[in-house]
Structures are given as C-alpha cells and as structure tokens.
C-alpha positions in Angstrom: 97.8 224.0 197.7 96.4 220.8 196.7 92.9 222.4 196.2 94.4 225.1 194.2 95.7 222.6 191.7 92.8 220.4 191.4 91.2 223.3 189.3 93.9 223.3 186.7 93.2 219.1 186.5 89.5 220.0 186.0 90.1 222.9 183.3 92.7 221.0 181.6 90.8 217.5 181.9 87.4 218.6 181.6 87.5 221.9 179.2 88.8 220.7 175.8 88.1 223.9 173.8 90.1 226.8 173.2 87.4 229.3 173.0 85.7 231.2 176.0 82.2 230.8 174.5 82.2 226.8 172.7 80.4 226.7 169.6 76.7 224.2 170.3 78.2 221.5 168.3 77.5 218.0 168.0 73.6 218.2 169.3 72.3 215.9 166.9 75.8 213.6 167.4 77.5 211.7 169.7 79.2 215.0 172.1 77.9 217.9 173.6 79.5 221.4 172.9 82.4 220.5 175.4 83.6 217.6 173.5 82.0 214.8 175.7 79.7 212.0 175.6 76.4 213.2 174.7 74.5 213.6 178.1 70.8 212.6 177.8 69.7 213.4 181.2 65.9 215.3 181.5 64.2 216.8 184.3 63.0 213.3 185.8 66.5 211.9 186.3 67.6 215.0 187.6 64.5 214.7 190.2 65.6 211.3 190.6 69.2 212.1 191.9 67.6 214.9 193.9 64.6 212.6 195.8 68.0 209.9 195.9 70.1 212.5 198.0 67.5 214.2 200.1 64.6 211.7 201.6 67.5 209.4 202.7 68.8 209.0 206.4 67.5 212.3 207.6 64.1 211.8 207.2 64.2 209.1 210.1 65.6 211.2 212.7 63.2 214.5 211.7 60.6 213.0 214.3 62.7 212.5 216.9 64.2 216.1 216.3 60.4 217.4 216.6 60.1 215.9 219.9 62.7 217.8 221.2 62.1 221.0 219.6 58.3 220.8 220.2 55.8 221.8 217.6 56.2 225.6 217.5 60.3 225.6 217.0 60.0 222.1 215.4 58.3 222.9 212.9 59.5 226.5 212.4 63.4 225.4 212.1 61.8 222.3 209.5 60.6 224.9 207.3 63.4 227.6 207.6 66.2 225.0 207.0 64.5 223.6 203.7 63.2 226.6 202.4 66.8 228.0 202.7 68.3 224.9 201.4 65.9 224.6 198.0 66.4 229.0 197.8 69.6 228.5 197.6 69.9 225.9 195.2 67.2 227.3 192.8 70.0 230.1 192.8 72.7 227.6 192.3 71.7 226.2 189.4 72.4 229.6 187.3 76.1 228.9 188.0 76.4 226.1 185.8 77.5 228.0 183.2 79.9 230.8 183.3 79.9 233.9 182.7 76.6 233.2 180.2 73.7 231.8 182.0 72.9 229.5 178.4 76.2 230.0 176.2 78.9 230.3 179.0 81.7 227.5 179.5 80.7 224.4 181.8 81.2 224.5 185.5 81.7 220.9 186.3 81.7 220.7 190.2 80.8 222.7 192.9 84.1 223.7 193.7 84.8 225.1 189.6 81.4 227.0 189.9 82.9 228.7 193.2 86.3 229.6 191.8 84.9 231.1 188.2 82.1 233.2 190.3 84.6 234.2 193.8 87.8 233.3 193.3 90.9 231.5 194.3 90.3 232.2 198.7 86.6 230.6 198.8 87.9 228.0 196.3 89.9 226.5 198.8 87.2 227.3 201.6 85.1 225.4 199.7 87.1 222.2 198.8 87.7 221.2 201.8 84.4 221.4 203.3 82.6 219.9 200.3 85.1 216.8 200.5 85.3 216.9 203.8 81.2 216.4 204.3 81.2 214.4 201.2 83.5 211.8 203.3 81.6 212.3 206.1 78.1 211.7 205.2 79.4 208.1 203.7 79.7 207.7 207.7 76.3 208.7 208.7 75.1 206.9 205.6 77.0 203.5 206.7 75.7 203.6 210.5 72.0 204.3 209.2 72.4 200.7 207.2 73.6 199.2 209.8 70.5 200.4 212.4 68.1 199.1 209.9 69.7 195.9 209.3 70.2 195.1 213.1 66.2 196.4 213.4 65.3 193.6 210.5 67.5 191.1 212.6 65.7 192.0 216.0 62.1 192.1 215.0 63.2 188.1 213.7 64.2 187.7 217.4 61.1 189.5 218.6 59.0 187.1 216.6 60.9 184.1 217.2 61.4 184.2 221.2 58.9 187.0 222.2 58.5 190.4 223.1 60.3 189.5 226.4 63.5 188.8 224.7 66.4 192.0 224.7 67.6 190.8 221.2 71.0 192.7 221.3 73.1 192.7 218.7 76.2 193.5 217.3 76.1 196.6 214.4 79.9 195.5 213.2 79.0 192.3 210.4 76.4 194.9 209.0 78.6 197.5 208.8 81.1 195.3 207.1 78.5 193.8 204.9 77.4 197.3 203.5 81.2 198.7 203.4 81.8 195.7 201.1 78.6 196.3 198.8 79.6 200.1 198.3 83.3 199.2 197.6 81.8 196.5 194.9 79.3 199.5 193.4 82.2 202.2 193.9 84.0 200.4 191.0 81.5 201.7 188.3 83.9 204.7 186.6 81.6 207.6 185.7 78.9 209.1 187.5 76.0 209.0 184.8 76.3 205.2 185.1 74.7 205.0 188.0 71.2 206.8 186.6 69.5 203.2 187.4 71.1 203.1 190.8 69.7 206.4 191.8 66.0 205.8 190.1 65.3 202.5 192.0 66.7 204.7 195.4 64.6 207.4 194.6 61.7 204.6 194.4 62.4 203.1 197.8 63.1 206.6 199.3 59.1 207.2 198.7 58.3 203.4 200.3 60.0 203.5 203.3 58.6 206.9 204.3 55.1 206.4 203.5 55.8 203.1 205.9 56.6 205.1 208.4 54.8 208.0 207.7 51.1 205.0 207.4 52.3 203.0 210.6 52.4 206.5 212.6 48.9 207.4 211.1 47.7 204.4 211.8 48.7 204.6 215.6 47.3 208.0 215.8 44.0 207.1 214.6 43.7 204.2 216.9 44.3 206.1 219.6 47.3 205.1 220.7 49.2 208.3 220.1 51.9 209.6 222.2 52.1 212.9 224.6 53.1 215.9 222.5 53.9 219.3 224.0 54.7 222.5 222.5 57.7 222.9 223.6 59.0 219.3 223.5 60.8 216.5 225.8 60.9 217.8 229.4 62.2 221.2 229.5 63.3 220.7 233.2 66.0 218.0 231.7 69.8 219.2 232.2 69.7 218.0 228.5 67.4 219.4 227.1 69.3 222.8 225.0 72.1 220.7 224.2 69.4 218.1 222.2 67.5 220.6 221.0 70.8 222.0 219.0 71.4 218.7 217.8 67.6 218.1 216.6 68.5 221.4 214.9 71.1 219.8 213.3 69.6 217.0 212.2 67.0 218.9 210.4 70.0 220.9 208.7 71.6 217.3 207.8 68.5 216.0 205.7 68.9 219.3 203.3 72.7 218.2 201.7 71.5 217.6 198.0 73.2 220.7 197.1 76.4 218.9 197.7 76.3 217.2 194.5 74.0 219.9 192.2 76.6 220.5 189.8 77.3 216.6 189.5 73.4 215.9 188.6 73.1 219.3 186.2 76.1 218.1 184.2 74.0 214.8 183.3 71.2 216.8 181.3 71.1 217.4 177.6 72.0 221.0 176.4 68.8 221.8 175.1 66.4 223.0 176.7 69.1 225.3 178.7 70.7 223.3 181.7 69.6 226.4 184.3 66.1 225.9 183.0 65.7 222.2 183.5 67.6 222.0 186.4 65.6 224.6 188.3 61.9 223.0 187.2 63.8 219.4 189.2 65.0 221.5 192.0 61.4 222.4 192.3 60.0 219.8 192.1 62.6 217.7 193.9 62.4 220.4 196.6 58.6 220.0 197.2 58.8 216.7 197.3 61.2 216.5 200.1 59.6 219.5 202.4 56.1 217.8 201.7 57.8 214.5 203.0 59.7 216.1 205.6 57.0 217.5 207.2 55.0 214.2 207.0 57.2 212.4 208.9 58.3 214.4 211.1 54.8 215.6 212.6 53.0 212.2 212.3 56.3 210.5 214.0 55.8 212.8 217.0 52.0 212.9 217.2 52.5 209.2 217.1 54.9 208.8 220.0 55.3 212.1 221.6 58.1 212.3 224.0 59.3 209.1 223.7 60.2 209.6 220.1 63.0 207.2 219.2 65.9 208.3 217.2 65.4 206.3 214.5 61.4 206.7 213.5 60.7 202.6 212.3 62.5 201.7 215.9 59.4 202.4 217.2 57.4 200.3 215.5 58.8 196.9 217.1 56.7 195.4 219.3 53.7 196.4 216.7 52.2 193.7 214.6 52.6 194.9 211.6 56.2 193.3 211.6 56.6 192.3 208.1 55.9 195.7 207.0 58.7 197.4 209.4 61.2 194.9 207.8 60.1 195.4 204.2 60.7 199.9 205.2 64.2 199.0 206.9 65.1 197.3 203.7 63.9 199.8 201.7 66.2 201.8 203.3 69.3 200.1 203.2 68.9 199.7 199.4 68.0 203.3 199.0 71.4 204.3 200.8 73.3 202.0 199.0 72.3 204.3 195.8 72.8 208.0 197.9 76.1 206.5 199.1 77.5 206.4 195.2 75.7 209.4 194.0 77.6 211.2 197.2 80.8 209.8 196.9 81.1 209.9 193.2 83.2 213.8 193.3 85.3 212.7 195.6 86.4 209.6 193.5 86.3 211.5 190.3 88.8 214.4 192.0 91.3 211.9 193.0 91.7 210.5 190.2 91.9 213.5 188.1 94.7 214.2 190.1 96.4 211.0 189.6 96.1 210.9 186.2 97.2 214.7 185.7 100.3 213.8 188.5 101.6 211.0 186.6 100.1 210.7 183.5 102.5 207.9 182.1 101.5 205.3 184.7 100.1 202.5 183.6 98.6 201.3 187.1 96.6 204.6 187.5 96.1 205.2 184.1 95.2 201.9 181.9 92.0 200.2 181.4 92.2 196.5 181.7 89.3 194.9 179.7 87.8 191.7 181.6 85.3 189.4 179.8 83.4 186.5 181.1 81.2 185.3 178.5 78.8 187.9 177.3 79.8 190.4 179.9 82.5 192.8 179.2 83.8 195.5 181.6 87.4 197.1 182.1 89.2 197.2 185.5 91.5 200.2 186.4 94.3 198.8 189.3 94.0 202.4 191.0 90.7 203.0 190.6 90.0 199.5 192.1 92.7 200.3 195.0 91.9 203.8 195.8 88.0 203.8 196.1 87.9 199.8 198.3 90.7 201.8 200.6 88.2 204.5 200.6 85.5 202.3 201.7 87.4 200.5 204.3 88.2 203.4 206.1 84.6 204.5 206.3 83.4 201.5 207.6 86.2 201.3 210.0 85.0 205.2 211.1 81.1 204.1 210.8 82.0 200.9 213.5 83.8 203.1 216.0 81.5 206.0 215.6 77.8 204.4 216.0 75.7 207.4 217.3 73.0 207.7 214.9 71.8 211.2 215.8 74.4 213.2 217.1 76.4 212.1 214.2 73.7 213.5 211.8 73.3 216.4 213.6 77.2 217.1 213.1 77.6 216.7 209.7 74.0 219.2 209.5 76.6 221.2 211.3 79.6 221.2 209.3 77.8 221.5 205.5 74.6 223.2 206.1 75.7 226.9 206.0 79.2 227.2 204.3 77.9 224.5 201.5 74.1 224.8 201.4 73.3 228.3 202.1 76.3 230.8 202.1 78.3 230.1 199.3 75.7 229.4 196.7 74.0 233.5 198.0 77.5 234.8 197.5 78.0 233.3 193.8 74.6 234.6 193.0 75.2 237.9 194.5 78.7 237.9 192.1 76.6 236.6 189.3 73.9 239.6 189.3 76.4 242.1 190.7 74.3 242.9 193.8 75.6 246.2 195.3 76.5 246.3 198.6 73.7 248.2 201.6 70.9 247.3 198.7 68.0 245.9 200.5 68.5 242.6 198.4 71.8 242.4 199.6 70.8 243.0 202.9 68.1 240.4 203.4 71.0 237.6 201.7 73.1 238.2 204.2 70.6 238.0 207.0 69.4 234.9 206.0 73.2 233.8 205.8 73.3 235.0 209.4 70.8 233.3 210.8 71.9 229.8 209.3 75.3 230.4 210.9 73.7 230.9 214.2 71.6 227.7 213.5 75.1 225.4 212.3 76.9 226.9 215.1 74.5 225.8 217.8 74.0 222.0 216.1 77.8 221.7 216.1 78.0 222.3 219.7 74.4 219.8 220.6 76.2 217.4 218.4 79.9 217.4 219.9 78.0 217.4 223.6 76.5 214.0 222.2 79.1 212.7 221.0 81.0 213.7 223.8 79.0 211.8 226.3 78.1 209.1 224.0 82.1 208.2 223.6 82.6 208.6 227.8 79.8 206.0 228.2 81.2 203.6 225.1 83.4 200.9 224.5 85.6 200.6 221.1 84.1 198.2 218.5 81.7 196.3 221.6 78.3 198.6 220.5 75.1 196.6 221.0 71.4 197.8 220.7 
C-alpha cells in the first residue's frame, strides 16, 4: 500500500503540468519543460555518477572471486554479468520519458519508469527491492570503509613494531567515524548538489584501482606471482561450490549503477535528448568499468593465486611499498563516502515526499530554517535532519554487527542483480517496443533473464552459507582482524 501511494506523491510532487505532452519551455531560462530548476548536467557528469557507483567496493573483492571461480568461469561470469548489466541499462535509459522517447512526460525514479511502462503489480515488486538494496548497499559500503581504515591503521603497526606483530584491531570506532561523516553529508537536500561529491569519487575510484591493479603488476613481473589454476582454489575443499556462488555474487554486486539511472538522467539538460546523452555515458561509463573490472580482477589473481584475499590491497601488507597501499585505502574510503550519498539519495528523497504529501501543514517536516555564520548561509529542515542521522545510525549499527566483507557483497549481488539490473529494465523495453510474444527477440530476452536468475539464485544461497558460518563462529560487536 505504501508503495502504491508513493507514486501519487511523485506525480503530484514532481509533474506540475496539466498536459500529457509539456510544451519545451523555459530552455534558454531558469526551468526545464517540467517546471524545475534548470538541470545542466552533460554526458561527463553523468559518466561521473556512473564511474562513482560502479568501480566502488566491488572492484576489491573481483580478484578474490576469480580465484575461486578459476580463469575459465571467472572470467566468463565477469563478462556475462557486465555485459548484462550495461545491455540492460543502455535499454533503460529510453524509459526516461514516457510514452515519447524525446517529448514524453519525465519519469523521475526507477520505480515511476516501471509503473508508466508495466503497471501497478511490478510497481510494488520493484519498490521494495530497489529500497530494499538501496538500504542495503549503504551496509556493504560502511564495512568496505571500515576494512580499509583498519588496513591504513595496521600497516602503521606493521611499520612501527614489525612484521612479527598481529596488529588486531577493532572495526567499530571506524564504522562509527564514517556513519557520522555520511549522516553530516546526508544533510545536503537535493541530489544534483552533490555533482562535486561524485566527480572527486569518480577521481579516486580510478587511483585506488590502478594501485591495486600496478602493485599486482608489479608482483607478477618480479616473479613473485601466486599459483593460479583453471579451475580455482582447491576443488577437493567441502567449500568450494558454496564460494564459488558467492564469488558469483560478488561479481553481480559490482554491476548496481542501474539502481540510481533514473536519478543521474534526470540531472542532464533537455537538449540534446536525455535518452541520447544518457546512453553515449552509459557507454562510456560501462567500458570503463568492464575494462577496470577485468584489470583487477585477473592481475589480482595472477598476482596471488589461491591465496587471494578478500579484500585485493590486504594483500599488499607486508610489501614495501607501504605508503602507496595507505594512500589506495584512502582513496577508497573517500570514494565511498561519495557512492554512499549518490545511493542513498532516492531513498531520502521518497521519504520525504511522503512526509510532506502526509502532512503537508507541519512545520517540523516541512519548513526550512535558514542558518548563517558569517558568509555562509544554509537552511536546516528538523525532519530532514532527524530522518536521514536515524537512517545512518541504523546502518552503522547493521554494518558493526554484520562485518563479513564478501559474503555480504555477494548477498546484496544476489538480492538486486536480476529483479533490478537485468529483468525489469528487458521487460519495460519489451512494453516499450511492443515485442510480441514466441518472436525470437523475445525469446533470446527472456533467456538471458533466465540465466541471471539461475546466477542470483545460486549467489544468494553461497552468500547465506557464508554468512551462516561466519555468524556461528562470531561474537556480537567483539570483530577483530
């Protein structure tokens, strides 16, 4: 019920004229044919937002997911999952606008673009597993801080006290420290505000993997390389399927970008067409992340073979090259500070859309407060400020009880890759060019629909195994490493 109403808040919020087809007004003014703020996005911000979302905390657990999937099916799920992934978006971004590709009314989320193009049912479908992996990712993004952080904090005990030295510590005041960063940053109100945010992550995103990606080079060509097999980690281990589903899974988790599409095509200027634009910075976006993807995945494993840790700078530790390890690990903690917003963004913007439409004579959820100290002016909403820091203390409290890096990837891979990356955005685009039904196209979307579902399905179950034994072998809120 609640997801049924949310898109009455966003027609009635967001879609200010009366007419089915908006006249393209205001283009040399201050508002787009809708009636808001002019956007000014281009192609390069959108690519920006893309790189943000995509080359984040996946990247570092693609190696270890090609050490237990071996080269052959390592590197033949890699390229089947983002393939799929950037197919499917290229589609998705001709559902901006409905029913007219150029002239149609404005889709503003995900969720609008699913109810205009199938309907009421998948609307629902759709709105709770795009919030629910939304939430769920700012969990996987708040451990992946914290690992680097406590990696920064144990290469300064390395250095200080000697290779010797176990140097555990505590992930908790990291956790906390980042939670309290992203509820500080969550306060900005509107989602093209954070265009800076998301260039300097996109930035960092490119330095911390071509760290990782030069360090495991670099240990290759030295000849210090570890043993790689085609088929992976020992296949006589009673382990061994059940990690192989989660790598699977973990290669599904690094492909979300799609999540927010809709969010990052809304920022670009009308002209040229949205669809346009937006598919050239898909494509390029896309490329990018494959060609980075594939980097670090196969120079991760050729580097250390089966002993591939989880998290690929881990294994750099007890190298010399020390300074450079910390300078990647804090590349990316500031890169996920900037995905963490970008991702969390529609679920702040839909809450409060529904506050404001619930009880729109409230002065706590709806008024602005303007603050000023000196020079700097900026307004303070009291349920804004209340809703999104309770938001971000309950994901840090989930991130510190829940600190298993991969299996916790590979279920959130799991639970977005093919409802949210693959099968809805092939069934709006089968809607959209009225595909018939037992047509070869039609038959070849729905296989590839298929086989994702097999692939989701069997990274939910390697993931809940982890997780599973990780939890039995655990104890609340004392994790060291």
């Amino acid at each position: 019920m609640v997801i049924t109403v949310l898109d009455h808040e966003f027609q009635n919020e967001l879609c200010e004229s009366d007419s089915e087809y908006p006249p393209k007004k205001g283009e040399d003014g201050e508002v787009d044919d809708d009636g808001k703020p002019k956007r000014t996005g281009t192609v390069w911000t959108a690519c920006a937002h893309i790189i943000t979302t995509s080359i984040g905390a996946g990247v570092l657990s693609l190696a270890w997911a090609m050490a237990q999937l071996g080269w052959v099916a390592g590197i033949f799920v890699l390229l089947f999952c983002t393939f799929a992934a950037l197919y499917a978006a290229t589609l998705l971004t001709d559902c901006y606008r409905f029913p007219d590709l150029v002239t149609g009314k404005r889709n503003y989320s995900y969720m609008e673009a699913v109810e205009a193009y199938l309907g009421g049912r998948m609307y629902k479908f759709c709105g709770w597993m795009l919030y629910l992996n939304l939430a769920t990712i700012g969990v996987g993004f708040t451990i992946t801080t914290a690992k680097s952080m406590v990696a920064i904090q144990k290469s300064n005990c390395h250095r200080k006290y000697g290779g010797d030295d176990p140097c555990m510590f505590s992930n908790i005041p990291h956790v906390v420290g980042f939670g309290i960063v992203e509820i500080l940053l969550s306060q900005l109100p509107n989602f093209h505000k954070l265009s800076w945010l998301s260039k300097l992550a996109a930035i960092t995103s490119f330095g911390y993997a071509s760290i990782g990606i030069g360090l495991s080079l670099s240990k290759i060509l030295t000849g210090h390389g570890g043993k790689t097999s085609v088929a992976g980690v020992d296949p006589s281990s009673s382990d061994k399927i059940w990690r192989m589903f989660a790598a699977a899974g973990d290669v599904a988790f690094a492909c979300s970008y799609a999540l927010v599409l809709f969010d990052i095509q809304d920022t670009l200027k009308s002209l040229p067409p949205e669809n346009k634009v937006m598919k050239k910075a898909v494509s390029i976006g896309g490329l990018i992340m494959i060609i980075f993807f594939i980097m670090c995945s196969t120079s991760g494993y050729a580097a250390f073979g089966d002993k591939t840790p989880e998290n690929l700078l881990a294994g750099f530790g007890d190298d010399m090259a020390f300074w450079l390890v910390d300078l990647a690990n804090v590349f990316i903690v500031v890169h996920i500070v900037g995905a963490y917003q970008v991702l969390c963004q529609p679920i702040f913007r839909i809450v409060e859309l529904l506050a404001r439409r619930r009880w729109p004579k409230s002065k706590f959820i709806n008024r602005e407060n303007p603050i000023r100290f000196g020079k700097i002016r900026f307004n303070i909403n009291m349920f804004r400020l209340s809703w999104r820091t309770a938001y971000g203390v309950v994901v840090t409290i989930v991130a510190i009880a829940l600190p298993f890096f991969s299996d916790m990837l590979a279920l959130l891979g799991a639970i977005g890759y093919w409802p949210l990356i693959v099968y809805i955005p092939l069934e709006m685009h089968i809607a959209q060019k009225k595909i018939g039904k037992l047509t070869i196209r039609w038959f070849g979307l729905h296989l590839l629909s298929f086989l994702c579902l097999l692939l989701s399905l069997a990274a939910a179950s390697g993931a809940i195994h982890g997780l599973y034994k990780g939890l039995n072998a655990y104890k609340l809120f004392q994790f060291k490493e």
